[in-house]
N, C-alpha and C positions, 0 to 999 in steps of 0.2 A: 484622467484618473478613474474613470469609469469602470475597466478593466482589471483594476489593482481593490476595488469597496471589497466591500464584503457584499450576499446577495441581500440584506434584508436593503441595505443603502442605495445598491446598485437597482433597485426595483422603485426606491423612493424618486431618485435621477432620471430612470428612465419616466416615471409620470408626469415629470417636467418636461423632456424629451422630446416623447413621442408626438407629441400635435406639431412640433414643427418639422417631423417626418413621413408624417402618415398623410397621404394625398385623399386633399376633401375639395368640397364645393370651392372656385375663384381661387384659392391659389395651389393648386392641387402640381401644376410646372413645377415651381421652386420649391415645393416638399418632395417629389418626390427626384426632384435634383439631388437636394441635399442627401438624401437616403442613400443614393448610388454613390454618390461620392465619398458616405461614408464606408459604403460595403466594398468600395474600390481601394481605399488609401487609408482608412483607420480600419482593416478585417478585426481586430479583437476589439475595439470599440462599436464596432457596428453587431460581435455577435454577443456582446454583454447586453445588448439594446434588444436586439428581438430574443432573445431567450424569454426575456422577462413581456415583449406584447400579448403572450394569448393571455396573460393576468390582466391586461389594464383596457383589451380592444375588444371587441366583439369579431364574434366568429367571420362574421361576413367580410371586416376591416381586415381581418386575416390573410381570409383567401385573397381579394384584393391583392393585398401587396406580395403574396406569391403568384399571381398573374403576373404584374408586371415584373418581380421579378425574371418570372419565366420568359418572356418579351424582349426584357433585358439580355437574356443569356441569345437570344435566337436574333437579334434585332441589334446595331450599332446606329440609333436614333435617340434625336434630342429628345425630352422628359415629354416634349408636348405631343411628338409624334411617337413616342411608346403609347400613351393615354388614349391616343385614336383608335389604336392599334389592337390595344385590350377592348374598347370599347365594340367596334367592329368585329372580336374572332375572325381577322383577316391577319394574314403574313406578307406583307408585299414581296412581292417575287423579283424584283432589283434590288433587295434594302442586302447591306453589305452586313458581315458577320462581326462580331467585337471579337478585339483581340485577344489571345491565349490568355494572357493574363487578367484581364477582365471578366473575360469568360471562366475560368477559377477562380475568383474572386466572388461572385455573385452567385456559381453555383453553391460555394460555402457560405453564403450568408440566407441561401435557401432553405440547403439542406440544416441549417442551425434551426432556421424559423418552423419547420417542418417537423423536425423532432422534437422543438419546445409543446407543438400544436397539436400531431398526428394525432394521439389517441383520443384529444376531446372532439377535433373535427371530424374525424371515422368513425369514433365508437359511442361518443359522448350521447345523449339522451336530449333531445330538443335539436339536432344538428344536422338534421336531416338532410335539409336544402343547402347545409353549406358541403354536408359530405359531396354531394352530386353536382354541386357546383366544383369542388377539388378534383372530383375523379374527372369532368370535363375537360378541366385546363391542362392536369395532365393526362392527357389523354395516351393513346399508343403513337400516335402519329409523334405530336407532340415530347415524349420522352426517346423516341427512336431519329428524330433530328438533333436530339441531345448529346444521345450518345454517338451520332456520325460525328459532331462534332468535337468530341470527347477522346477519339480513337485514337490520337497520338500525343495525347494527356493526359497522363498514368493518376498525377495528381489530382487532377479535375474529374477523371472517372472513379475515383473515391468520393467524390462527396456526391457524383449521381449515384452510388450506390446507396449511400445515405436515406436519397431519396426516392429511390427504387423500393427498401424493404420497406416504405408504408403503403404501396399500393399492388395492387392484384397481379398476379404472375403476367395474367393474360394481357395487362398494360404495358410488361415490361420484355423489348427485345433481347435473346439469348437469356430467358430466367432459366433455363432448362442447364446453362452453361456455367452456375453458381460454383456448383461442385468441383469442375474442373478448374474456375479460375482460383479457388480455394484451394485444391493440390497443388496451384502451379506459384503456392509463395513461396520464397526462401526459407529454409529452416528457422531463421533468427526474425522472422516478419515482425513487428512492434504490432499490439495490442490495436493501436490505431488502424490499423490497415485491415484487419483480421475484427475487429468488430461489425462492421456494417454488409460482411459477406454473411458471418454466424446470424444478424438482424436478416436476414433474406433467408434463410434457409429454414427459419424457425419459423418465420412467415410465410414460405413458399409450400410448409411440411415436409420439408428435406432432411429434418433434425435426425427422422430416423435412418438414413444415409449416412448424417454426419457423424451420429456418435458409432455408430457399424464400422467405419473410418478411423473412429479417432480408436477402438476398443483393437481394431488390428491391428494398427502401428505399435499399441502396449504388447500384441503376442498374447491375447487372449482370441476367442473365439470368435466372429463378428455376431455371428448367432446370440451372442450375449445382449445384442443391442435390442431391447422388445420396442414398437411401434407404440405412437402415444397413444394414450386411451383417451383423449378428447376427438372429439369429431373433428374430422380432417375438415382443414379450411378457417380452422383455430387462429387469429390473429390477435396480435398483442393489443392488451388495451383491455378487453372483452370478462365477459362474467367468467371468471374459472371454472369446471365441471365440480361438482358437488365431491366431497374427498369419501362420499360413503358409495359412488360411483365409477372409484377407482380402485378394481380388483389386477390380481397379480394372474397375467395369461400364460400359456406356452409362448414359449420362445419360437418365431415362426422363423421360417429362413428368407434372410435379409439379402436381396443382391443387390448390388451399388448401382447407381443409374450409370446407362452405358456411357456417359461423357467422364467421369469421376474418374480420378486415379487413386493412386494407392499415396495415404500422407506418410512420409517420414516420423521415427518419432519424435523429434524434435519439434517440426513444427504439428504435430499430435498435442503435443503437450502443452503449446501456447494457443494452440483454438482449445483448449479446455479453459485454461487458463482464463482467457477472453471471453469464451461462456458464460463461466461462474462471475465474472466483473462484471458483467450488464445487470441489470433489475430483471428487466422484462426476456432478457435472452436465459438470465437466470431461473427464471418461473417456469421458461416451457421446459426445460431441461427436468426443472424437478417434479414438476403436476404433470409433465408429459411420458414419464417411462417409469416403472413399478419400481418396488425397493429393493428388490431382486436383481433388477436390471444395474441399477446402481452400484449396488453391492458387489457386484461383478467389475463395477470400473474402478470402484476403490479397491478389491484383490488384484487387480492387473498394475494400480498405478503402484502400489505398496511391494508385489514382485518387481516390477521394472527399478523403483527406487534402494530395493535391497541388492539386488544382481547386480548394479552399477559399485555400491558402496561395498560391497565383500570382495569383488573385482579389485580395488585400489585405483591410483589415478592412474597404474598405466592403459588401466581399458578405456581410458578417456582422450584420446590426443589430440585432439580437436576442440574448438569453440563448443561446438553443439554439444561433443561428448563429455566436456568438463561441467557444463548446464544441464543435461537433462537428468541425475539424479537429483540435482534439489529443487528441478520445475516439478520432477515427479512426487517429490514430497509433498513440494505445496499445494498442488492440485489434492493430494489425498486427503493433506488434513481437512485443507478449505473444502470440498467435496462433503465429507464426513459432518463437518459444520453445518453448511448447510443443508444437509438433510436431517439433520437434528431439530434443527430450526423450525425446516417446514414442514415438519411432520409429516411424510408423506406416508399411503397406508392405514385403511381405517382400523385396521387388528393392533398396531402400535402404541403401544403408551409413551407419553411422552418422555416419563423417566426410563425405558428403556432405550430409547434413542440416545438418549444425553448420555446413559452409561454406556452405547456404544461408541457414541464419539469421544470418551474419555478413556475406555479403553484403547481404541488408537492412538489416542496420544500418546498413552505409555507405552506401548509397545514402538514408539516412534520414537520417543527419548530411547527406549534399549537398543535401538537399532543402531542412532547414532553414536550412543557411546561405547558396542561391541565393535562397530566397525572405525570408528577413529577414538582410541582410547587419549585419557585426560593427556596435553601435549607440553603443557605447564614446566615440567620438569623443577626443578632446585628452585629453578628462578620465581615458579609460581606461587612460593608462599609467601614472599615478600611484599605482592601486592597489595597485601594489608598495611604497609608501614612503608613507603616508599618517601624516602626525602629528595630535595632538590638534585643532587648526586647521585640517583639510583640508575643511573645510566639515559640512553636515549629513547625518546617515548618509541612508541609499536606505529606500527604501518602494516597497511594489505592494499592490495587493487581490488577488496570486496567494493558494492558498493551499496547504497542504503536501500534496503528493504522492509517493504514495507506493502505485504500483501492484505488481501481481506478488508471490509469494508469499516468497521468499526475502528477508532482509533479512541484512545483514553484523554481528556481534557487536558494532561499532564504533557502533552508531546506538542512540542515545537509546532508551530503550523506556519514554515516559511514556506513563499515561494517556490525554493527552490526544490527543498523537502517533499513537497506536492508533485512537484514538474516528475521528479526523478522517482519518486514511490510508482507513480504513472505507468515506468516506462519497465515494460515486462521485462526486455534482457537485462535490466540490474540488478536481477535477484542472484549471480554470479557471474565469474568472470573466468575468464580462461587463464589457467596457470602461466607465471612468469618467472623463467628461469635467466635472471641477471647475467652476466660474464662475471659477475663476482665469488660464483657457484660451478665448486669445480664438479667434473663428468661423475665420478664417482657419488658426490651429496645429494646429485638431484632427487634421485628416487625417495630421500629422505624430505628432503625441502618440499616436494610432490606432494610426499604424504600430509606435512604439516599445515601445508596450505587447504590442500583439500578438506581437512579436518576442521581448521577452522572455518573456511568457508561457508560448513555445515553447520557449527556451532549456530554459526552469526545468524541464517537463514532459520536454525529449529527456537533461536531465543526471541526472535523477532514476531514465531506464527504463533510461541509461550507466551507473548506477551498480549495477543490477540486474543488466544484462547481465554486471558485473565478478563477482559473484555466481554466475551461473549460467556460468563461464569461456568464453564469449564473445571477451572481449578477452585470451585467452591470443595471439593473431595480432601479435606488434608494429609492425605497419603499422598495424592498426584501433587499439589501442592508443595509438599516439601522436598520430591523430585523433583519438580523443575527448578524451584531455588537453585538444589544444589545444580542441576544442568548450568544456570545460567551463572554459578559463580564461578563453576568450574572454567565456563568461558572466558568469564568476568579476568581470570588468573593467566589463562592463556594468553586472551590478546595483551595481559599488559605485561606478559612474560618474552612476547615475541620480538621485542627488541633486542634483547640476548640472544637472539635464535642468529644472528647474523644475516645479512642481504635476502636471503635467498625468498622472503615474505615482500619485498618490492615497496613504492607507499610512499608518501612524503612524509616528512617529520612534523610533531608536534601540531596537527593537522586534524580537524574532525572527521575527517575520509582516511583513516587510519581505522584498523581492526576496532581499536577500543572506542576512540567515535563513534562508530557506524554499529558498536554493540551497545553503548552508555542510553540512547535514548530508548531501547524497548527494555534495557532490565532494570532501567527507572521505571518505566509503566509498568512494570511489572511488582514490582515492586509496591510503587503507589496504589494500584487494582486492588493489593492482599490487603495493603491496609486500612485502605476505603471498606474490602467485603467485613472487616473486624472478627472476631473472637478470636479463633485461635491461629486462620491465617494471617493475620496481622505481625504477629511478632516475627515470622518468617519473612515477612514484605521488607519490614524493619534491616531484618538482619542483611536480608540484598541489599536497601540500600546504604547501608556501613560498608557492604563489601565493594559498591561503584564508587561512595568516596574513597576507599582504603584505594582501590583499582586508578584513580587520576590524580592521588595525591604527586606532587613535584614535577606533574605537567601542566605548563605554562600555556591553556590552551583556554580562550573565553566563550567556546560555544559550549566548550566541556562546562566550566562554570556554570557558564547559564541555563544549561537542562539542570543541573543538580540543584540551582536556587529556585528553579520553578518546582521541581518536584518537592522540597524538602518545603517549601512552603505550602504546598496543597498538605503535605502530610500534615506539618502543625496547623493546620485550619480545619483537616477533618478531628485531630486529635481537643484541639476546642471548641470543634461543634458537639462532638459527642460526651465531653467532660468525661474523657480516659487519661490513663497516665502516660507520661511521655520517660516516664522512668526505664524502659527497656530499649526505645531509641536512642535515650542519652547515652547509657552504659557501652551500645555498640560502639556512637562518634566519639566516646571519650575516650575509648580504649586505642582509637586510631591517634585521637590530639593530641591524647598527652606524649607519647614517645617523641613527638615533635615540637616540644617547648623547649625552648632554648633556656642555656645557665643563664644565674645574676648576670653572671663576670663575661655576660658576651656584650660587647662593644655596640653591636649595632643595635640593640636593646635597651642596652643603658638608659639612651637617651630619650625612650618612650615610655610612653603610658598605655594605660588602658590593654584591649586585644594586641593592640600594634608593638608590647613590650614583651609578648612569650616570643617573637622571632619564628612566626608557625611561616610554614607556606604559604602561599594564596590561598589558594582552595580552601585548605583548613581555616584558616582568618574569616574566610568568607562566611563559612560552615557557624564558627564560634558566634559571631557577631549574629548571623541568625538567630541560633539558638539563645541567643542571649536576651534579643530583642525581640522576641516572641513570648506573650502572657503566657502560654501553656506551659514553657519550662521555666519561667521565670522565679518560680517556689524551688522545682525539682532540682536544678540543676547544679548552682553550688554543692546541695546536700547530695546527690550522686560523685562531683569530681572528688568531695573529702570522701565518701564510703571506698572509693577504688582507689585513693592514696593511702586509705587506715589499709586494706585488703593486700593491697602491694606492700605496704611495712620496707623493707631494706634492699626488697629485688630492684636490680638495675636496669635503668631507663636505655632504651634504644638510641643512636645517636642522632642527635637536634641537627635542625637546619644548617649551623656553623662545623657539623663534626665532633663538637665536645659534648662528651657523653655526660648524666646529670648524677646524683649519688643515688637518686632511688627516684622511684614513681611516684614516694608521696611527695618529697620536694618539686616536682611537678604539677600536680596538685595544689598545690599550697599556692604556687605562683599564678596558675589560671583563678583560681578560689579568688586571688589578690585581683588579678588584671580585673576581673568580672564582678568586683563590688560587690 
């Protein structure tokens, strides 16, 4: 269970743990049995366990157990003769090698322990003797028997990279060879793979190589790439240079080291991507190259993401080329974010940073909705009123995104949501053209998927940006509503589009799934920030219930009851009215109250007798049973039944239309006592 706590639990577990794995005086054998055995046959139990040792062990007890792990990877000996073996700094020159798998398995329960530990035992202040104790064990010799034995184990020399970027180039055989093996990934490389070359490079002082690299795959000048202004030999961990120490230089000309090749832009765009993801790979990128330097790879990613999207999908016919306009988006916005953030630049004020990164954003909304205009069509304004009958719920092969480091309390925090937010190719998918979809539709089908595509991925970084207060501006603010409702209408318009959008049914990995949990955060964020963005939060989120009403779907449910109850909890922490969210949900409920004279009604009472949908039912009984509407809420559903007077009600769950909206009214008025 270790694996699945949460970290504050998983750290309590491990202090019970760790004494019967950490090798001490008399019985130091069977601890440190147990320990291989765990890093051999439970790997994510064993790397939940040392994540959390440099909190509970002393430095010394550290290195230790990366000796012997080290011993371990080089060594297939019993626990008593590994212990000799550390103890002596001898290798016996007959002792047989552990197998492949073993051998990966212990390198990754190293390289875990090494990155939990690296920067207090390198950098850390009192660590002297353990640092010189680390650089010993790993020695050159030492890591260069690693990697012989690594050479035909792609996977296993991942995680010695790991452990590569915490120590000195001059420890590490081919560091000189970073750059090439970093040209030489596939365009689509995952985030995983592509982390721990961009950790060496920034560590090696390759960064300025790398983004020289990454600035010429975009078709900007590499010249744009300036050299960091920290003293070379800059390692992660370390004091930053003073930010009043950091001036804006000429641009000096950059050549690539002779092993380097030229990256694709595709995978360009996921070692940026990968960059901005780390902490510490994040810090040298931003303390290590001027705001000019910057600002030239946000003009490159924001050209590459415009010439993709005014191009259409047919300039994309491929995996990579249907991903790299909205990998190029996200790197910009995220980019632009965090340079806001860390203020790089002593001439900068912070409010001018914050207004640049919010003017990118709108200009980032305009972008997307000149190049895939609203796609909603007839069907889109329906999503406000959708009954059981409104046809078959929406589908895409999008899949759930969820870039940048902040996430709002409001959003799901499953497993699986984690796993797949992770995994950088799922910020897009490559278009899928059914056999359902004749020759002539596709260019059409093309376009709409591509469109939404966009939506999904710019409501998703809208919803981040509410996060990191961005949209505190209620102009930008009230554009992105509309952006995300205009989405909000498409993907649940896109059932009526026929096949050609792909997708299972009734499914939370449907368009409108994979959009309901960021334009609820988004939503929830306006009306957390309060005044006058709040009633905008509001009105999004009426528009995601009006958007799943008469789909049959319980994860949909259950984002809409977690957010709607953060909202009535901020709305009674702050003693505000809940009078302008009522007015939105009731305007949705009532067209969905069924007649007296419907049969399946009759026989009920309470909520269970208007005949709502799910959803709605769900919705009512919330608001019912929450103190904050509990005043307001009768006296809202009679103002908008007096208001409505004789206008006819939309048709109810059963089809039978009602004589008017206040007789609808009148019946929830009754259901809700």
């Amino acid at each position: 269970r270790l694996p699945r706590d949460p970290p504050p639990l998983q750290q309590r577990l491990a202090r019970l743990l760790l004494p019967l794995h950490i090798p001490a005086a008399g019985s130091a054998p069977a601890q440190l049995g147990r320990l291989l055995e765990l890093c051999t046959t439970r790997r994510a139990t064993a790397a939940a366990l040392l994540k959390h040792m440099p909190k509970l062990a002393t430095p010394a007890a550290v290195v230790k157990v990366l000796k012997l792990l080290l011993c371990a990877m080089l060594v297939d000996a019993p626990p008593a003769a590994l212990l000799t073996m550390a103890a002596a700094d001898e290798t016996p020159e007959d002792a047989s090698p552990p197998s492949p798998d073993r051998f990966e398995a212990l390198a990754a329960a190293a390289a875990t322990l090494l990155d939990a530990s690296g920067s207090t035992l390198l950098h850390g202040a009192g660590t002297e003797a353990e640092r010189e104790a680390l650089l010993a064990v790993f020695s050159a010799e030492a890591v260069s028997a690693l990697y012989a034995r690594a050479a035909d184990a792609p996977a296993a020399r991942a995680h010695l990279v790991r452990l590569a970027a915490w120590l000195p180039a001059a420890q590490v055989p081919h560091a000189a060879g970073t750059m090439r093996e970093l040209s030489a990934m596939p365009h689509d490389a995952p985030a995983a793979r592509l982390a721990p070359l961009i950790q060496c490079a920034c560590a090696w002082d390759l960064s300025p190589h790398l983004l020289a690299a990454v600035t010429a795959a975009l078709g900007a000048p590499a010249e744009a790439a300036l050299p960091p202004q920290a003293e070379p030999g800059t390692k992660r961990g370390r004091p930053k240079p003073a930010r009043a120490a950091r001036k804006a230089v000429a641009a000096p000309q950059l050549s690539a080291p002779p092993d380097a090749q030229k990256l694709s832009r595709g995978l360009a765009l996921r070692v940026l991507w990968a960059w901005q993801d780390q902490t510490t790979a994040r810090a040298a990128l931003l303390d290590g190259f001027s705001s000019e330097s910057l600002a030239a790879l946000r003009g490159a990613l924001a050209t590459a993401a415009t010439q993709e999207a005014e191009a259409g999908p047919s300039a994309a016919d491929t995996d990579a080329g249907a991903r790299e306009p909205l990998l190029a988006l996200a790197c910009c916005l995220q980019l632009s974010w965090h340079a806001a953030a860390h203020h790089t630049g002593p001439d900068t004020e912070p409010g001018e940073a914050l207004s640049a990164a919010r003017a990118e954003l709108d200009q980032t909304i305009g972008r997307i909705e000149a190049a895939f205009p609203g796609a909603g069509g007839a069907g889109a304004t329906g999503a406000r009123t959708h009954g059981r009958g409104a046809g078959e719920p929406p589908s895409s092969p999008a899949s759930l995104i969820s870039p940048g480091e902040a996430r709002g309390r409001a959003r799901p925090r499953t497993a699986a949501a984690l796993a797949e937010s992770n995994h950088i190719g799922s910020l897009a998918c490559a278009p899928v053209k059914p056999a359902g979809v004749a020759p002539d539709e596709a260019p059409q089908a093309d376009a709409r998927q591509a469109g939404l595509r966009a939506r999904l991925l710019l409501s998703a970084l809208l919803a981040e940006a509410s996060v990191l207060g961005l949209l505190a501006d209620e102009r930008l603010a009230i554009r992105a509503v509309s952006f995300v409702a205009e989405a909000l209408r498409t993907a649940a318009a896109a059932a009526g589009s026929g096949p050609e959008l792909g997708g299972s049914e009734d499914r939370a990995d449907s368009p409108l799934g994979q959009l309901l949990p960021h334009a609820a955060k988004l939503g929830y964020q306006l009306v957390d920030c309060g005044g006058l963005a709040a009633g905008h939060g509001e009105a999004l989120l009426a528009e995601c219930v009006g958007a799943c009403t008469g789909r049959d779907d319980a994860t949909m449910r259950a984002t809409l009851r977690t957010v709607l109850l953060e909202v009535l909890a901020v709305h009674a922490h702050s003693s505000t009215s809940t009078a302008p969210l009522l007015d939105h949900l009731l305007r949705i409920i009532l067209p969905h109250v069924a007649p007296a004279s419907d049969p399946d009604s009759a026989q009920s009472v309470g909520i269970s007798s208007l005949g709502l949908p799910v959803l709605l039912a769900q919705t009512l009984e919330l608001l019912a049973r929450s103190a904050a509407c509990e005043a307001e809420l009768p006296c809202c559903a009679a103002a908008l039944g007096e208001a409505a007077g004789d206008a006819p009600a939309s048709p109810g769950r059963s089809g039978s239309g009602h004589a008017s909206l206040a007789a609808a009214s009148a019946r929830l008025v009754q259901a809700i006592g």
